[in-house]
C-alpha positions in Angstrom: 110.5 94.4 111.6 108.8 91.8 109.7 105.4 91.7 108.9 102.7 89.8 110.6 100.7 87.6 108.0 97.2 86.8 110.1 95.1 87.0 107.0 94.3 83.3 107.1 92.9 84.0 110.5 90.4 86.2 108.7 89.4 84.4 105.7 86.6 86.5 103.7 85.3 84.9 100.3 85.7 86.7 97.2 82.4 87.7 97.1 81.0 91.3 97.0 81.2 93.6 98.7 85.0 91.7 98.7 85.9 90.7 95.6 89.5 90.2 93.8 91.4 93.3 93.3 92.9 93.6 89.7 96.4 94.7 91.3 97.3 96.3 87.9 94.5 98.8 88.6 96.2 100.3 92.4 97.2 103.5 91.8 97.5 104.8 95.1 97.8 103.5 99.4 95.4 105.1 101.8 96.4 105.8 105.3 93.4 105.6 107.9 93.3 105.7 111.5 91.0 103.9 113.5 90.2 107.0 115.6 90.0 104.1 119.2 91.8 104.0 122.1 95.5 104.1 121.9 97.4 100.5 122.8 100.9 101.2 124.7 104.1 100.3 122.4 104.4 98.2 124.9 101.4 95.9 124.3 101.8 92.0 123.4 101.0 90.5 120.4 97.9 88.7 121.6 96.4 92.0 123.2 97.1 93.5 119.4 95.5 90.7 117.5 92.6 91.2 120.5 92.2 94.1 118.9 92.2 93.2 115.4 89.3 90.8 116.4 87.2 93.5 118.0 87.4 95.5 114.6 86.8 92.2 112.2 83.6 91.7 114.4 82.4 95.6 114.0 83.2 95.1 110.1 81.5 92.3 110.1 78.5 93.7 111.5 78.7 96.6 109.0 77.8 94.6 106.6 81.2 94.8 105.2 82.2 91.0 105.2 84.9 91.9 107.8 88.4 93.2 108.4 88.4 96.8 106.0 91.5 97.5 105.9 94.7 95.8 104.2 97.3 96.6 107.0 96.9 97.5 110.4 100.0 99.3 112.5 100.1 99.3 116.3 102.4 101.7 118.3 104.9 98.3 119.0 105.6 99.5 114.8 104.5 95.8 114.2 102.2 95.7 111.1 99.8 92.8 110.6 98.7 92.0 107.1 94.8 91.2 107.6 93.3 91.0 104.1 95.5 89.6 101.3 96.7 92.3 98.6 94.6 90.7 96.0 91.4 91.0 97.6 88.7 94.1 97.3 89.0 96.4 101.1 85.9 98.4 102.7 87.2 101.5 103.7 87.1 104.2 101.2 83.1 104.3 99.2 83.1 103.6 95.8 86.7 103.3 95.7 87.8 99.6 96.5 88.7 98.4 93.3 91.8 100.3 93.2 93.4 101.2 96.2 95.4 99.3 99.0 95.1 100.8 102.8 96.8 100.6 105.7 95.2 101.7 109.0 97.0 103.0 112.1 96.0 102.3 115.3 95.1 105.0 117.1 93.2 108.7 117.5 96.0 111.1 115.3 93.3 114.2 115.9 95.8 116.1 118.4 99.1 113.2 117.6 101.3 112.1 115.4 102.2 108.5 116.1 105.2 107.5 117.4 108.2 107.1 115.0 108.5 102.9 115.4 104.5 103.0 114.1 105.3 105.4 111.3 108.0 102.8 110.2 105.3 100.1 110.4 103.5 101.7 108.2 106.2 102.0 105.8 107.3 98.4 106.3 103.4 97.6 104.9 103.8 100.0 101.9 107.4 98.2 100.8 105.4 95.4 100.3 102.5 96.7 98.5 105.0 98.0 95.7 107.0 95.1 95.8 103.8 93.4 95.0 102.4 95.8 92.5 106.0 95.9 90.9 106.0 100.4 91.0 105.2 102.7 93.3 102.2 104.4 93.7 101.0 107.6 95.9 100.4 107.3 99.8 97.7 109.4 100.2 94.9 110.4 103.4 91.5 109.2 103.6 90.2 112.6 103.5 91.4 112.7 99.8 88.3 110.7 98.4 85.7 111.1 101.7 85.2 114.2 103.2 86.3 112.9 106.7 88.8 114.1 108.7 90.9 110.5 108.8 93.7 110.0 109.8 93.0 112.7 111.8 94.1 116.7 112.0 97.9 116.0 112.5 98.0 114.2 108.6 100.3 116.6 107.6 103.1 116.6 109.7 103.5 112.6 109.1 101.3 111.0 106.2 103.9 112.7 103.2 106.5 111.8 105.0 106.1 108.6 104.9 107.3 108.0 101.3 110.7 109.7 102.2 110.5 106.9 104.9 109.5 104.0 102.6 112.8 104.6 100.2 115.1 104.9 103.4 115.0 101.2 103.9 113.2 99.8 100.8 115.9 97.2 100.6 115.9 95.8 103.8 112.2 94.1 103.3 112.7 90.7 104.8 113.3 88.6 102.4 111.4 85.4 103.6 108.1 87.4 104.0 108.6 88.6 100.5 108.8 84.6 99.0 106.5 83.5 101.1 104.2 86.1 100.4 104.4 86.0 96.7 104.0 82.1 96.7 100.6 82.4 98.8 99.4 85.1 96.2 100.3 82.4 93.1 98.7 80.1 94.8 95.7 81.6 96.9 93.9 84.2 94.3 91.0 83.2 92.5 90.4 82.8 89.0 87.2 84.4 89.1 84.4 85.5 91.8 81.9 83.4 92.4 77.6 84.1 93.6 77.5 83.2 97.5 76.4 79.8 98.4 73.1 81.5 99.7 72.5 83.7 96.9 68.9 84.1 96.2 69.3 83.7 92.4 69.4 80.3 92.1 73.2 80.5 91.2 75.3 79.0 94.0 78.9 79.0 93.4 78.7 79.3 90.0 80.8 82.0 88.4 80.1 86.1 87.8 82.2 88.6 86.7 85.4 89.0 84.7 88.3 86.5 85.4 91.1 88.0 88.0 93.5 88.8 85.8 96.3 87.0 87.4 98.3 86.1 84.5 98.4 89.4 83.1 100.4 90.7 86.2 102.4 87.7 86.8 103.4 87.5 83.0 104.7 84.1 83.5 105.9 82.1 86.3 109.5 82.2 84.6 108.8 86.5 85.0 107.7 85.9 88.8 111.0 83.3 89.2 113.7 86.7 88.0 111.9 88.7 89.7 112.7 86.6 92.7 116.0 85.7 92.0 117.0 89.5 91.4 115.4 90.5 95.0 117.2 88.0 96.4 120.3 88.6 94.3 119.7 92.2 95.0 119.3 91.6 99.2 122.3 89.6 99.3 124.4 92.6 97.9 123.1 94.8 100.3 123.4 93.0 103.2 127.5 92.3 102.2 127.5 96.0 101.7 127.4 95.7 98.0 130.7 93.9 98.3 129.9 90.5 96.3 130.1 89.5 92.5 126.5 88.7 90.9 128.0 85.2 90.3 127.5 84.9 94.4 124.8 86.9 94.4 122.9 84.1 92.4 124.6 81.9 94.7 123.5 83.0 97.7 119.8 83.8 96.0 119.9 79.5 94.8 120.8 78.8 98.5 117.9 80.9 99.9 115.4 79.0 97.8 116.1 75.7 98.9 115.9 76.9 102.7 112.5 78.1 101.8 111.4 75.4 99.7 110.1 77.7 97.0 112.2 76.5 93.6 112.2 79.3 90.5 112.0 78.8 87.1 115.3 79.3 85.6 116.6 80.2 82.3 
């Protein structure tokens, strides 16, 4: 199942307490739960994203400049990426500048969620290593805060979940992969900036190091093979490995025109 991109719906500006995240620096995914009400799997979109709002508002009023969490998972399994992958979270203290999280909706005190949620979850932590370019540990709130999130039943579901995450790591949809790589290239700051109401007499102006975008992308001729081999690499798959690299790059140079997205070639 694809994942939802909504995090334009929730823009936040890279200001403290939610500033850019130096993606070379995640080294590990934290699984939360919201500990609310449970939605049915059979719940619409629009009542999900209705629920997305209620917690941006709460965040908000936290002091906590909104959405906390990366990810969130609904029973339904559909995952909805809230705050982009570059961008600082608010859910784990003193800890945001190196972790990605994804939250599951739900109370997991006494439950494990259902199977099609667990694979939402994984679906969100494909991306994050596609993005980060490795894989890094999926770990439970509890392991930095002493909390009891994601709940009691962590256990018997959260490490599992990497074992879940390999099972289908090369079915990632392909056109949320571009399309989410081009938005990072193009969205991420080159460097924080004070609040336009910042008492300091410094309005927009600059702070802070400079993101260090182009030491993770490398160059946009690194980000264009890495590209072309997931797409080489997808079309393999999806023939059942059954197809010479010539068509491979074939098939990759066909799906870049359909998305508009050209790569720098050799």
């Amino acid at each position: 199942m694809a994942i939802n991109d909504v995090h334009a719906d929730y823009p936040m500006p890279y200001v403290w307490p939610r500033l850019p995240l130096d993606v070379n620096r995640v080294d590990a995914v934290v699984v939360h739960h919201t500990a609310t009400f449970f939605l049915r799997p059979s719940a619409t979109i629009a009542e999900e994203l209705a629920h997305i709002d209620m917690i941006h508002i709460y965040h908000q009023s936290k002091g906590w400049g909104g959405f906390a969490y990366h990810f969130i998972v609904f029973p339904s399994g559909r995952s909805y990426l809230v705050v982009p992958l570059t961008q600082w979270g608010a859910h784990v203290k003193g800890e945001n500048d190196h972790l990605h999280a994804v939250v599951v909706a739900g109370d997991f005190t006494d439950v494990v969620p259902v199977r099609a949620q667990q694979e939402g979850v994984a679906e969100g932590i494909r991306l994050v290593y596609a993005t980060l370019g490795r894989r890094v540990p999926i770990r439970p709130h509890r392991s930095w805060t002493p909390t009891s999130c994601p709940g009691n039943t962590w256990q018997s579901w959260v490490p599992g979940l990497t074992a879940l995450v390999e099972e289908d790591e090369m079915e990632m949809d392909w056109e949320t992969f571009v399309d989410f790589m081009h938005r990072f290239i193009r969205e991420v700051p080159a460097q924080a900036r004070y609040p336009e109401d910042s008492p300091n007499g410094k309005q927009g102006e600059p702070y802070g190091p400079r993101h260090p975008l182009g030491e993770y992308i490398g160059s946009l001729r690194d980000v264009g093979r890495a590209l072309r081999s997931h797409a080489g690499d997808a079309a393999k798959h999806s023939a059942g490995g059954d197809v010479s690299e010539e068509r491979a790059r074939q098939i990759a140079d066909e799906e870049d025109r359909k998305l508009r997205l050209p790569l720098v070639k050799d």
